[in-house]
VONU-914673 format. One record per residue (C-alpha): x, y, z; residue number from 1; residue in three letters. Coordinates in Angstrom, 2 decimals, always signed. Example, Ala and Ser with C-alpha at 12.3 -4.5 7.8 and 13.67 -1.06 7.14 Angstrom:
REM VONU-914673
{rec {+12.30 -4.50 +7.80} 1 ALA}
{rec {+13.67 -1.06 +7.14} 2 SER}
This chain:
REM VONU-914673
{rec {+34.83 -9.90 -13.80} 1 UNK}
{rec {+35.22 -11.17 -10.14} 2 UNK}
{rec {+32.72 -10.53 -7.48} 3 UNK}
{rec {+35.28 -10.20 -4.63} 4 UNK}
{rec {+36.73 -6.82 -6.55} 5 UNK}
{rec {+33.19 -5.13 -7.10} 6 UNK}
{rec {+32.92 -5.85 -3.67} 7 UNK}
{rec {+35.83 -4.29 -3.16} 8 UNK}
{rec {+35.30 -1.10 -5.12} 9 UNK}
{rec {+31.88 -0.36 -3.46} 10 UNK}
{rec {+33.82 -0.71 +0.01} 11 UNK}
{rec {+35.73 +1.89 -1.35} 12 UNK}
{rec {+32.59 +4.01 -1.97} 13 UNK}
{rec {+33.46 +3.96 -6.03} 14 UNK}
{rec {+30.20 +3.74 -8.47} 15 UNK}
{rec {+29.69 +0.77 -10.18} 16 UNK}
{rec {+28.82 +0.27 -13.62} 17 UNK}
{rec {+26.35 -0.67 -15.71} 18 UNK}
{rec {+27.70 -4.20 -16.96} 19 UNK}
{rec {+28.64 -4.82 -13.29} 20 UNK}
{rec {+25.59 -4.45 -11.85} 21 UNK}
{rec {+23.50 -6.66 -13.92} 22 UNK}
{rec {+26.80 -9.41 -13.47} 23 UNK}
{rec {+26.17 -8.58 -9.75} 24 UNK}
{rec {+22.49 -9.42 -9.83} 25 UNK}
{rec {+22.24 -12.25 -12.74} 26 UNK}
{rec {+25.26 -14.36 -10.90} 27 UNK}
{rec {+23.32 -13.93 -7.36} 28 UNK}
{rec {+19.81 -15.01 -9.51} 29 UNK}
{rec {+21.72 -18.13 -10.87} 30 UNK}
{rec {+23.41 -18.97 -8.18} 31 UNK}
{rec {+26.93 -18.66 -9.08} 32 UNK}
{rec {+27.22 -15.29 -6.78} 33 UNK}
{rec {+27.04 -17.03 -3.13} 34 UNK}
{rec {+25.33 -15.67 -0.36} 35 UNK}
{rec {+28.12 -14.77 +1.52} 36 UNK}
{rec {+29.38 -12.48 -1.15} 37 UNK}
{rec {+26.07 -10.58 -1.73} 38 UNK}
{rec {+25.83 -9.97 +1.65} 39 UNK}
{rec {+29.06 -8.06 +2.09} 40 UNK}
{rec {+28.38 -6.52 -1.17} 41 UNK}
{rec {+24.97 -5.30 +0.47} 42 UNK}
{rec {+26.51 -3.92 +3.58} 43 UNK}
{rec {+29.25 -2.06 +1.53} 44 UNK}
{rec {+26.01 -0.44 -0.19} 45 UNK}
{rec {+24.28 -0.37 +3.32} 46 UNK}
{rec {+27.44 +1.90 +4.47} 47 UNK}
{rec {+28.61 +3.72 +1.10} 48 UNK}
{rec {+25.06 +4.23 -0.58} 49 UNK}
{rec {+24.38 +3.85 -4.35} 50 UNK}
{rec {+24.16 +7.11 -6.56} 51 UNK}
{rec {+20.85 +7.70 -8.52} 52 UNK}
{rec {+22.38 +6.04 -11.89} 53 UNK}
{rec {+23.48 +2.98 -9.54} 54 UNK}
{rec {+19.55 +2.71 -7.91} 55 UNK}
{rec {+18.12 +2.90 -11.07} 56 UNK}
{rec {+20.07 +0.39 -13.21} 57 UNK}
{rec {+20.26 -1.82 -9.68} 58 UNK}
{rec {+16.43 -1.53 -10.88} 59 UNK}
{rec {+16.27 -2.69 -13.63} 60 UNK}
{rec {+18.32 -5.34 -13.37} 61 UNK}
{rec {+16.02 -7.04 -10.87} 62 UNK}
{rec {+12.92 -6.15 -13.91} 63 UNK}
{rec {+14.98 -8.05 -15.70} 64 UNK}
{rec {+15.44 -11.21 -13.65} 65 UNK}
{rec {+12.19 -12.50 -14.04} 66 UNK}
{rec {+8.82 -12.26 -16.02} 67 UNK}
{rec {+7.51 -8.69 -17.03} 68 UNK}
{rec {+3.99 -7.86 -17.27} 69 UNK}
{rec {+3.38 -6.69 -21.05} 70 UNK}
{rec {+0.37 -4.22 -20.71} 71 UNK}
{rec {+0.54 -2.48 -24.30} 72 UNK}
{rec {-2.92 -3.97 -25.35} 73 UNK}
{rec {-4.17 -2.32 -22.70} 74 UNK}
{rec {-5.61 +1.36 -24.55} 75 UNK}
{rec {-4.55 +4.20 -22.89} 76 UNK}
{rec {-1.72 +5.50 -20.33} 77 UNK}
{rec {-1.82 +3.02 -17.74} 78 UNK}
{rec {-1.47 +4.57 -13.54} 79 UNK}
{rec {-0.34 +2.07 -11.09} 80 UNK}
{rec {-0.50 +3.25 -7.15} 81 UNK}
{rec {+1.97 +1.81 -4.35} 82 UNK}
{rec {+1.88 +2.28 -0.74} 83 UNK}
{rec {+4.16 +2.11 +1.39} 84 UNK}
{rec {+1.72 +0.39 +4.08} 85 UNK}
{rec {+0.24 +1.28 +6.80} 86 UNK}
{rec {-3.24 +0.31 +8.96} 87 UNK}
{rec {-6.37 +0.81 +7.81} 88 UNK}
{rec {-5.06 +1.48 +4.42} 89 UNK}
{rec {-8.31 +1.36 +2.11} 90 UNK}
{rec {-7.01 +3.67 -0.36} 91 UNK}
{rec {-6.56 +1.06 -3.39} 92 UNK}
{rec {-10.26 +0.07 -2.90} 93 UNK}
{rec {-11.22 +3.45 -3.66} 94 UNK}
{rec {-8.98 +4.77 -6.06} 95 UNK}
{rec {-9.70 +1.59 -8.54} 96 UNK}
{rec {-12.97 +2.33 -9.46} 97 UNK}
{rec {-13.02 +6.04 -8.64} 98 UNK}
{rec {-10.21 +6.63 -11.22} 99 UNK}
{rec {-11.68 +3.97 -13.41} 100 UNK}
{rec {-14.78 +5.95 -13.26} 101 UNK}
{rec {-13.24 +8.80 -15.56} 102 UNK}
{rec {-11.78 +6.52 -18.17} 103 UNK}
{rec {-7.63 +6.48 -16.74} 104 UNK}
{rec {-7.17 +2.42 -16.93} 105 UNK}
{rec {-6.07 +0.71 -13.60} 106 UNK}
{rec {-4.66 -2.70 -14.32} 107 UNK}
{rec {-3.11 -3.95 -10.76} 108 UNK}
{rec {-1.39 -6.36 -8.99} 109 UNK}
{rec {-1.45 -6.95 -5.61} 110 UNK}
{rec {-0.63 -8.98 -2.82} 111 UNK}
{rec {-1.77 -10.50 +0.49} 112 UNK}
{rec {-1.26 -8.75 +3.55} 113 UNK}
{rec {+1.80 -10.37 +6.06} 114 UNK}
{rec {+1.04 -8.01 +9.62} 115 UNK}
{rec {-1.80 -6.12 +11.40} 116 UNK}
{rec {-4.49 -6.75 +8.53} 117 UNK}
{rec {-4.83 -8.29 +4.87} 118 UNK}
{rec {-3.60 -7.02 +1.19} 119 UNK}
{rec {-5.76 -5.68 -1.23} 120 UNK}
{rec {-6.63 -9.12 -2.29} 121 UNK}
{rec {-7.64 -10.25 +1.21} 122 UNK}
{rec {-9.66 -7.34 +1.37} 123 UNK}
{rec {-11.34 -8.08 -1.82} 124 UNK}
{rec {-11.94 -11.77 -1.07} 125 UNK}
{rec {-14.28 -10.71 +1.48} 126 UNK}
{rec {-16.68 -10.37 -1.34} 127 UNK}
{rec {-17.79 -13.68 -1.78} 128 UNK}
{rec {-16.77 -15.20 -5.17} 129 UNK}
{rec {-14.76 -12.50 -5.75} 130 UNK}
{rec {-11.88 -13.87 -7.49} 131 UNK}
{rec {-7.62 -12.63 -9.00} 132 UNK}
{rec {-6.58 -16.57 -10.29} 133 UNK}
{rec {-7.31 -14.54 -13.94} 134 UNK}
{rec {-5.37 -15.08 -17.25} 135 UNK}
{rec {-3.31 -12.39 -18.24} 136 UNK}
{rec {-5.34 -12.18 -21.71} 137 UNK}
{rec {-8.69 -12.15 -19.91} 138 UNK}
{rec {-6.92 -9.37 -17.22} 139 UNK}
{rec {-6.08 -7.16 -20.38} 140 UNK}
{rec {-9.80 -7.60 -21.84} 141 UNK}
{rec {-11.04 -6.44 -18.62} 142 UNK}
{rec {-9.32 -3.59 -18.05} 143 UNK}
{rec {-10.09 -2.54 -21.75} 144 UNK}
{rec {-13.96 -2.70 -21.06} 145 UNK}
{rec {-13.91 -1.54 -17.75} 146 UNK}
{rec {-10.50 +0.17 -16.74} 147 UNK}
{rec {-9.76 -2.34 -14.00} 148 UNK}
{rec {-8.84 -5.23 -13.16} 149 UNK}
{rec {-7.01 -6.83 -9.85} 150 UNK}
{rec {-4.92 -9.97 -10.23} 151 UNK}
{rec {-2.54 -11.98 -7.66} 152 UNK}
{rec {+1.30 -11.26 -7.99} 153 UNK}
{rec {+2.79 -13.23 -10.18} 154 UNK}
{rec {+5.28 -15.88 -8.94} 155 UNK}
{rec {+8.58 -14.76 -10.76} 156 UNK}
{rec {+8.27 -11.48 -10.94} 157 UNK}
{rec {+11.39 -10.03 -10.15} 158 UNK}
{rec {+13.15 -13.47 -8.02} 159 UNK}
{rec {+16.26 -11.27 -8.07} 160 UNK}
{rec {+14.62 -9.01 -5.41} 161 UNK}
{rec {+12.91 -11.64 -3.60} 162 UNK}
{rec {+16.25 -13.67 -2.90} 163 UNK}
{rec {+17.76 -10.19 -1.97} 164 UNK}
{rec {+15.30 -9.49 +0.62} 165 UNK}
{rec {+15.38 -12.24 +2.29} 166 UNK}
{rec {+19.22 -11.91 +2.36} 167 UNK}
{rec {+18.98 -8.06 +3.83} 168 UNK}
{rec {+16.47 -9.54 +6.66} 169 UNK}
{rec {+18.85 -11.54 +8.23} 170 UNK}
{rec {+22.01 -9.77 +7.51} 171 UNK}
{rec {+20.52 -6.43 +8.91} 172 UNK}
{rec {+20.70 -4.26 +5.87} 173 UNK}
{rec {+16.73 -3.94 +5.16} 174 UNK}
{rec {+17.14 -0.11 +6.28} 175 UNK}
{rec {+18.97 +1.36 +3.64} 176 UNK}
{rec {+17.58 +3.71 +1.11} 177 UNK}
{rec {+19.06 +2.55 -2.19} 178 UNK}
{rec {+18.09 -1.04 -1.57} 179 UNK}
{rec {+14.29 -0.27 -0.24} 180 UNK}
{rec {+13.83 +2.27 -2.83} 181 UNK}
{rec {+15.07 -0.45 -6.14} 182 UNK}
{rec {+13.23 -3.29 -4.32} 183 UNK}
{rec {+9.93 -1.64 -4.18} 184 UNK}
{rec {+10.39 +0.33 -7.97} 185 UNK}
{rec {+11.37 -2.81 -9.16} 186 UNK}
{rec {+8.01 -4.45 -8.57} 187 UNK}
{rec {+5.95 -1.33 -9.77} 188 UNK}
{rec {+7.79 -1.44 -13.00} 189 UNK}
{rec {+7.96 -5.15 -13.97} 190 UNK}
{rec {+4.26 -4.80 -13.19} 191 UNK}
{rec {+3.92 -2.82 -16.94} 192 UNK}
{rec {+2.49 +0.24 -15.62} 193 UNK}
{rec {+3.25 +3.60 -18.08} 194 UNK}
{rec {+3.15 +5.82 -14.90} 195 UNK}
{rec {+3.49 +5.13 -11.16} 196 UNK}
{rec {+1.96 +7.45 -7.98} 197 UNK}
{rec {+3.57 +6.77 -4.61} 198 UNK}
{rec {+2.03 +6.54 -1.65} 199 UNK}
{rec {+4.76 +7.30 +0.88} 200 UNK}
{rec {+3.75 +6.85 +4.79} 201 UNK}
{rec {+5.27 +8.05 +7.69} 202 UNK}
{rec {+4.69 +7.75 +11.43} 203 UNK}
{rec {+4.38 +5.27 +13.94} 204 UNK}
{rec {+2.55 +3.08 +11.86} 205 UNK}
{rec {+4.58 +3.24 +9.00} 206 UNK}
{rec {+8.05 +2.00 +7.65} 207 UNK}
{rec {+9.41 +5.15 +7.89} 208 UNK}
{rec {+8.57 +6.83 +11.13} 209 UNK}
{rec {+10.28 +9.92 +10.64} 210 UNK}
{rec {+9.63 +12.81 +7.86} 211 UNK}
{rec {+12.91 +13.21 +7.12} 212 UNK}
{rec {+12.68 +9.74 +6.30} 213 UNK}
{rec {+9.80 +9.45 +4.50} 214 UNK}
{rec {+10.73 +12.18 +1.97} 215 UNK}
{rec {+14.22 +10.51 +1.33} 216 UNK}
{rec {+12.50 +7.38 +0.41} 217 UNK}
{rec {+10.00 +8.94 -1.48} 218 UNK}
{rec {+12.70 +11.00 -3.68} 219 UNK}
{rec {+14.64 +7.91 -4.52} 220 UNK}
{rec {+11.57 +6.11 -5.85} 221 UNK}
{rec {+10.95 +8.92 -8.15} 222 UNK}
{rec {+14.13 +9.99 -9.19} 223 UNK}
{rec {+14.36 +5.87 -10.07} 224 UNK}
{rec {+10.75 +5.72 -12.00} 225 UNK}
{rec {+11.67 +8.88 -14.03} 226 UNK}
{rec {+15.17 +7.78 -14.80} 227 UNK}
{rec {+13.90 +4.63 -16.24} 228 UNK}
{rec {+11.11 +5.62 -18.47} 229 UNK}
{rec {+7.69 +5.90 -16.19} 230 UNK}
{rec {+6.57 +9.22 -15.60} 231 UNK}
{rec {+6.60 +9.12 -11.08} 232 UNK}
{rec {+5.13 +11.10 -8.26} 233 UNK}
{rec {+5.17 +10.76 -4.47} 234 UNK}
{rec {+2.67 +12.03 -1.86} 235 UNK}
{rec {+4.28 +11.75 +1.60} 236 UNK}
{rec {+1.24 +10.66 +4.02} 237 UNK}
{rec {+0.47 +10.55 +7.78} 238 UNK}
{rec {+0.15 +7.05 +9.79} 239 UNK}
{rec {+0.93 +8.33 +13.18} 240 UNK}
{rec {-2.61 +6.85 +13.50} 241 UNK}
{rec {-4.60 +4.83 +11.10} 242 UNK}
{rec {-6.38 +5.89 +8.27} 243 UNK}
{rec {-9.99 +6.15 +7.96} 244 UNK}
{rec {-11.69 +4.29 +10.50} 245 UNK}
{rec {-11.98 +1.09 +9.69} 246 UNK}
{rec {-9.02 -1.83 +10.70} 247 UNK}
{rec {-10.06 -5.26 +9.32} 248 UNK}
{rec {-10.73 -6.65 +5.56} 249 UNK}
{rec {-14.66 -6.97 +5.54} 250 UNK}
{rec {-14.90 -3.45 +7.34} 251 UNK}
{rec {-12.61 -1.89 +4.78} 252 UNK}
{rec {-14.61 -3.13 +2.07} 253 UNK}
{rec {-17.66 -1.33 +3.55} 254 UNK}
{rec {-15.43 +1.83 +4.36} 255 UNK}
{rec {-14.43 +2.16 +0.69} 256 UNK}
{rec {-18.18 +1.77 -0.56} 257 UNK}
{rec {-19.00 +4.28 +1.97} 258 UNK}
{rec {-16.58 +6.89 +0.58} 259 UNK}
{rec {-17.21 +5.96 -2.76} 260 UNK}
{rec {-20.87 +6.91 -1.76} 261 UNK}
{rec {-19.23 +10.46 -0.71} 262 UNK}
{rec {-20.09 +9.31 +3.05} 263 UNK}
{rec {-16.55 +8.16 +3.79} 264 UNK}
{rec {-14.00 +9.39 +6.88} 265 UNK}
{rec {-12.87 +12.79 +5.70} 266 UNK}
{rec {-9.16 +11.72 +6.06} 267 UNK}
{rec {-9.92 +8.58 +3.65} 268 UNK}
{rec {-11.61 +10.50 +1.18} 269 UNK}
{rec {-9.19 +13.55 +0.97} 270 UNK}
{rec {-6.11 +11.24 +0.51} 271 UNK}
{rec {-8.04 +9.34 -1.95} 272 UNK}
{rec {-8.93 +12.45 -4.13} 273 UNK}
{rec {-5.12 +13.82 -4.05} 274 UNK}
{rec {-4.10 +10.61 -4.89} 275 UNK}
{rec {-6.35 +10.13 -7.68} 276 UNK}
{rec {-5.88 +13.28 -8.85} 277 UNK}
{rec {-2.29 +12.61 -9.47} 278 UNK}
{rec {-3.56 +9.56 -11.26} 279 UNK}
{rec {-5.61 +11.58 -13.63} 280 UNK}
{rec {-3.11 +14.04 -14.47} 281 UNK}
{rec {-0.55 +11.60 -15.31} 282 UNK}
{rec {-3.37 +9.43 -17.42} 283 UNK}
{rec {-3.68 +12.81 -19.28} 284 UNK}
{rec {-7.14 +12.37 -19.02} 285 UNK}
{rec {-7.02 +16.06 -17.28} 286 UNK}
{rec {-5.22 +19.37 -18.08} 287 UNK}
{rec {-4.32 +19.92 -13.85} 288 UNK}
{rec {-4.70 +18.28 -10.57} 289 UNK}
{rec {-7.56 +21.07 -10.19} 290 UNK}
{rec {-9.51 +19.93 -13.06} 291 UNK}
{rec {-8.77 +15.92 -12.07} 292 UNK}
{rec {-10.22 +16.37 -8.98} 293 UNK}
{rec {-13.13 +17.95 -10.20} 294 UNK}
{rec {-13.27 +15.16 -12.20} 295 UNK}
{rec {-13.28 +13.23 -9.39} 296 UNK}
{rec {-15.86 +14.87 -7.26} 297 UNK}
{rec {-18.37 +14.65 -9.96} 298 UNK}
{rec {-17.84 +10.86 -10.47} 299 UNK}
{rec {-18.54 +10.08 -6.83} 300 UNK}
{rec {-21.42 +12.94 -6.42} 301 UNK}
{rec {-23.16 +10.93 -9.73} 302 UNK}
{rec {-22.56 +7.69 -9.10} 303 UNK}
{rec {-20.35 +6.59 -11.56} 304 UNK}
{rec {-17.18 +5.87 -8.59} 305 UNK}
{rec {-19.81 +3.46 -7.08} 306 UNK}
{rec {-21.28 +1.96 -10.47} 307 UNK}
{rec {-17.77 +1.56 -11.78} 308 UNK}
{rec {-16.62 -0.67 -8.17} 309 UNK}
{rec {-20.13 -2.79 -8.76} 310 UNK}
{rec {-18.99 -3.89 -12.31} 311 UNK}
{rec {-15.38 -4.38 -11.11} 312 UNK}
{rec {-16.47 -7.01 -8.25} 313 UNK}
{rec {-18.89 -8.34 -10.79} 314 UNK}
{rec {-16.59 -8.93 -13.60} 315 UNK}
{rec {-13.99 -10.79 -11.36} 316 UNK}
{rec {-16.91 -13.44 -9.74} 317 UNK}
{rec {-17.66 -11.14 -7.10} 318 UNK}
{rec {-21.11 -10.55 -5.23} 319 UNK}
{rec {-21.84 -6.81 -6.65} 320 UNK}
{rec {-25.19 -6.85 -4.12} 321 UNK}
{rec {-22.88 -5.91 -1.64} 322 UNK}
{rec {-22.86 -2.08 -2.73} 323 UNK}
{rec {-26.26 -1.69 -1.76} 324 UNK}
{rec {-26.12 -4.57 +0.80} 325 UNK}
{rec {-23.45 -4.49 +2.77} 326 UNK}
{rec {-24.58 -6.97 +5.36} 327 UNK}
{rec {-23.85 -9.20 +2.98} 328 UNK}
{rec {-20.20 -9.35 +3.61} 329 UNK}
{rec {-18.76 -11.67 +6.36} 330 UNK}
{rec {-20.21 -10.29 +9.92} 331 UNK}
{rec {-18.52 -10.85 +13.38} 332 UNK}
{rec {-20.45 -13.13 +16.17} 333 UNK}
{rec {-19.44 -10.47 +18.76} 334 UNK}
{rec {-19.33 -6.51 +18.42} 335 UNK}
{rec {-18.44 -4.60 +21.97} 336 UNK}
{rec {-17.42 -1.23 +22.88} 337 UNK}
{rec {-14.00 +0.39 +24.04} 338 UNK}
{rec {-15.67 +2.91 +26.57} 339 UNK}
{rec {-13.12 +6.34 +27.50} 340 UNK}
{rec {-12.25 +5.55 +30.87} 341 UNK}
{rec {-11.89 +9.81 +31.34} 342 UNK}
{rec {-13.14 +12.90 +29.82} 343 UNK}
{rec {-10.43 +14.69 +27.40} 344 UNK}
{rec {-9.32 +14.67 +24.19} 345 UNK}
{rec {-7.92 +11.83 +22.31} 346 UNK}
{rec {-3.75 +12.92 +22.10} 347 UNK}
{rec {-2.47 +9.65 +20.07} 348 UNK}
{rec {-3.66 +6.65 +18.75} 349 UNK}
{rec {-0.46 +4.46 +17.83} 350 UNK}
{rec {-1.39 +3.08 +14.70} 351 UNK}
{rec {+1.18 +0.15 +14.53} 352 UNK}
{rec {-0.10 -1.47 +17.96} 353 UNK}
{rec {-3.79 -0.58 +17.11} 354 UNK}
{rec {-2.99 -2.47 +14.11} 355 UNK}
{rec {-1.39 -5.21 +16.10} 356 UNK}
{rec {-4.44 -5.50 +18.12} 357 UNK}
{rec {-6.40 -5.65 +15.11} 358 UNK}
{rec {-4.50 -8.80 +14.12} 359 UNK}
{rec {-5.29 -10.56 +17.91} 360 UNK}
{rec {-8.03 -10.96 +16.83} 361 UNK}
{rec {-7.35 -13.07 +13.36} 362 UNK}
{rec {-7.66 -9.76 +11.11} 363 UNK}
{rec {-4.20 -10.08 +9.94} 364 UNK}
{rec {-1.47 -12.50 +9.13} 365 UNK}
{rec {+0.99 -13.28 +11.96} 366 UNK}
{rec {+2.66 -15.89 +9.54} 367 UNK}
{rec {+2.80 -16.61 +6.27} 368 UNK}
{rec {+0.45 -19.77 +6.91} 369 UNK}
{rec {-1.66 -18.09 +9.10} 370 UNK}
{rec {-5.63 -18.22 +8.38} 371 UNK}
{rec {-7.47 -14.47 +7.84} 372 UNK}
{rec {-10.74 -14.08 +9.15} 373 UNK}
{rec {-12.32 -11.67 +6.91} 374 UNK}
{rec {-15.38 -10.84 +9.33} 375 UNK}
{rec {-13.36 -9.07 +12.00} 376 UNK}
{rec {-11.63 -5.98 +12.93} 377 UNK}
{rec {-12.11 -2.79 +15.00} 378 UNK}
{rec {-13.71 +0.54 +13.96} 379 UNK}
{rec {-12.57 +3.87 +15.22} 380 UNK}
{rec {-14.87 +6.32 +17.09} 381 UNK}
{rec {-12.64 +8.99 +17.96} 382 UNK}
{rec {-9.49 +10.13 +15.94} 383 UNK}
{rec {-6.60 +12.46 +17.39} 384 UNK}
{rec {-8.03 +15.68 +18.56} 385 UNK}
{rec {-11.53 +14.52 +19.26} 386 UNK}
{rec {-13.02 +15.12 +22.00} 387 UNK}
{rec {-14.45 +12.71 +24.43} 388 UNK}
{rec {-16.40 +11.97 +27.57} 389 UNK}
{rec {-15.85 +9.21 +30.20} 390 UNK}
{rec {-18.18 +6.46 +28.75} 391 UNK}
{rec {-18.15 +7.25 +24.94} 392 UNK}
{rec {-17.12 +4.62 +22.53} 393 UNK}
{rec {-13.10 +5.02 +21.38} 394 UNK}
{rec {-13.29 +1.95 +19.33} 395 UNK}
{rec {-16.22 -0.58 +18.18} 396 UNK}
{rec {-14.44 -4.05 +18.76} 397 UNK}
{rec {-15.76 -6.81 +15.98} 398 UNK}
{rec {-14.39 -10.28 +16.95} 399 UNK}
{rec {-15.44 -14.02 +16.48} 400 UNK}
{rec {-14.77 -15.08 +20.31} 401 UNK}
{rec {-16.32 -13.46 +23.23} 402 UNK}
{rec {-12.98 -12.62 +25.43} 403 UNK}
{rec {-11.48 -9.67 +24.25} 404 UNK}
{rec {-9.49 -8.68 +26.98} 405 UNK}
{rec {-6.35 -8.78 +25.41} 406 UNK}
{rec {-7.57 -6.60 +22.71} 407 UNK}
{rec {-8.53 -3.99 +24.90} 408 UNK}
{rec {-5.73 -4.03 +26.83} 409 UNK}
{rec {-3.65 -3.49 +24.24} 410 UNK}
{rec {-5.89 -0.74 +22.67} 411 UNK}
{rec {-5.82 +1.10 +26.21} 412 UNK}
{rec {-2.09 +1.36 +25.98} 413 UNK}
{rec {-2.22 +3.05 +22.67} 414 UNK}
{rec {-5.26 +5.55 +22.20} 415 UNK}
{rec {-4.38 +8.04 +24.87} 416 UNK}
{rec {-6.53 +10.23 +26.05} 417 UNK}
{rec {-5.59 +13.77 +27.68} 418 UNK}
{rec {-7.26 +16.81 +29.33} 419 UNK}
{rec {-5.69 +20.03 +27.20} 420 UNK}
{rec {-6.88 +20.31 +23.70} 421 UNK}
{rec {-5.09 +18.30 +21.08} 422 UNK}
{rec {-4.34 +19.61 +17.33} 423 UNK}
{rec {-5.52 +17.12 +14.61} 424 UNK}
{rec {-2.58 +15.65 +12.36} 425 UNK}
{rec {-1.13 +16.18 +8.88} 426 UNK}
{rec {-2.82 +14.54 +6.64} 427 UNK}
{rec {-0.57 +15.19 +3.69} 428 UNK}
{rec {+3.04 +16.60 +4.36} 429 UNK}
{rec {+4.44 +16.90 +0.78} 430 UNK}
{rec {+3.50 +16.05 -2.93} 431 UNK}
{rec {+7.03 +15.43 -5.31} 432 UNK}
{rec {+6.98 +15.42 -8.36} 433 UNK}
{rec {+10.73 +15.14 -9.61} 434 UNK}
């Protein structure tokens, strides 16, 4: 088999097999494929496309390239969840103990946040002591007493994808369907999980900006998790502005306790519940998403959500006091206001910029080496189709230097403000199952 004539034969737009895709990806892995030959072979798929047998086995054969996570001891169907990012993004907080809660196991990994704020695990470092540097046997017996657990990405999972990436990034084919769709199942499934719900944003502030696109993406991730074995859903989400209030690790944290208190944004908690219900349903731990969410309802309205988040930051080192204390978590020197500067209603908030703001002022990673500062962030007061008067507060600005100028400069430019009345967004466009 020579790498020049599958190169070929995808130029041609023919389907390539089995045997030669995992040739394809375990050369490239061991070096014997150069880069200069995967990256032709990756714009002749950027151009021609891969059919659904091609995506899936493409797959699997970056599972395959590096460790798996074996979660069997784990009791139970385990539900993984996977965004496709956005800002202000809380949703994982929540759903881990609020699925927890009604006995569907959560046993995650997750990563740090490269962009406006931090990952999950940034977020949940803001607790102090909280800790993910957890042995894998010690992350199974976790997630068996409590159904969950959160532990740091492991460092060869799936190096296949990882050298691929980088490759796409600076040969410009990151945008294509069949490679974003395999890159991002691939993680989820070397990851262990029985059954996967998708998270699929679209708007400014996400990936895909467009519908259209959203719902293409979100098709080939589930046609992929299905054809392989785990039992996949998508929920295509809005991010034309952020979600939830909340942009910055320490305020998330107190967001997500908020909600889990049942006093949480009502965009937050209504993604959360559709989410979760999905979760339930495919944990079997509910006949239909009506009954799951029911579920749901009750475990926030008792307090088991909330009790179930307090033993989850315990178990891992963290400071469970926070739940009831949540002044306890790292506080800004400086909080100031974003006043309206006219009376009107609030049109558009561009939630990528608002999120780049967010990151002026240290909430987010600009770099791979740059430092997070937990304490800081900004905090909605107004969403898209509020209305507001000349003076009110648009944003609460938390920062750990007194000149915020560029901040609000940049927050200006992106939550506009205009006189006629302005409908509120989607929320939740479309839920596929298949």
């Amino acid at each position: 088999m020579r790498m020049v004539d599958l190169i070929e034969k995808k130029r041609d737009g023919l389907e390539l097999s089995e045997a030669e895709i995992q040739f394809i990806i375990e050369g490239f892995t061991d070096g014997s494929i150069p880069d200069y030959q995967m990256s032709a072979l990756s714009m002749a798929i950027y151009f021609k496309g891969m059919t659904e047998r091609e995506r899936a086995e493409l797959t699997m054969a970056m599972v395959e390239s590096g460790d798996k996570i074996d979660l069997s001891a784990i009791e139970g169907i385990k539900v993984d969840k996977h965004s496709t990012g956005g800002v202000g993004d809380t949703t994982t907080l929540v759903l881990g103990p609020l699925v927890a809660s009604v006995g569907v196991p959560v046993a995650k990994m997750s990563g740090r946040g490269l962009g406006h704020t931090g990952g999950t695990i940034d977020k949940l470092e803001s607790v102090a002591g909280f800790h993910v540097e957890i042995e894998n046997e010690q992350f199974i017996d976790l997630v068996n007493k409590h159904k969950l657990a959160v532990i740091g990405q492991s460092g060869n999972l799936t190096p296949a994808d990882k050298k691929l990436y980088a490759l796409r990034d600076v040969t410009a084919t990151v945008d294509n369907i069949a490679l974003i769709a395999s890159s991002i199942m691939s993680k989820k499934i070397a990851a262990g999980a029985d059954a996967i719900v998708l998270d699929v944003k679209t708007g400014a502030g996400a990936f895909m900006k467009t519908l259209l696109e959203s719902e293409e993406l979100a098709r080939a991730m589930v046609n992929i998790g299905n054809n392989v074995g785990r039992n996949t859903m998508a929920v295509i989400s809005d991010m034309s502005q952020p979600l939830g209030y909340a942009i910055g690790n320490a305020l998330e944290v107190k967001e997500a306790i908020d909600t889990l208190k049942g006093e949480g944004p009502s965009d937050l908690t209504e993604l959360s519940l559709t989410l979760g219900s999905h979760m339930v349903l495919l944990g079997k731990k509910a006949n239909n998403l009506t009954e799951a969410r029911s579920l749901l309802k009750q475990a926030i309205e008792n307090g088991s959500a909330l009790r179930a988040f307090k033993v989850f930051l315990e178990s891992q080192g963290g400071d469970a006091k926070v739940v009831d204390d949540p002044s306890r978590l790292p506080q800004a020197k400086y909080t100031c206001e974003l006043e309206a500067k006219q009376d009107g209603f609030v049109s558009e908030i561009t939630a990528d910029e608002v999120g780049t703001a967010a990151m002026l002022l240290g909430a987010g990673r600009a770099t791979k080496d740059s430092v997070i500062d937990l304490a800081v962030g900004l905090v909605l007061r107004k969403k898209i189709g509020d209305e507001v008067k000349k003076g009110d507060s648009l944003v609460t600005i938390y920062s750990n230097f007194e000149n915020v100028d560029e901040v609000k400069e940049k927050l200006y430019e992106n939550i506009i403000i205009s006189s006629g009345r302005v409908e509120k967004p989607t929320l939740i466009y479309k839920e596929i199952m298949a």
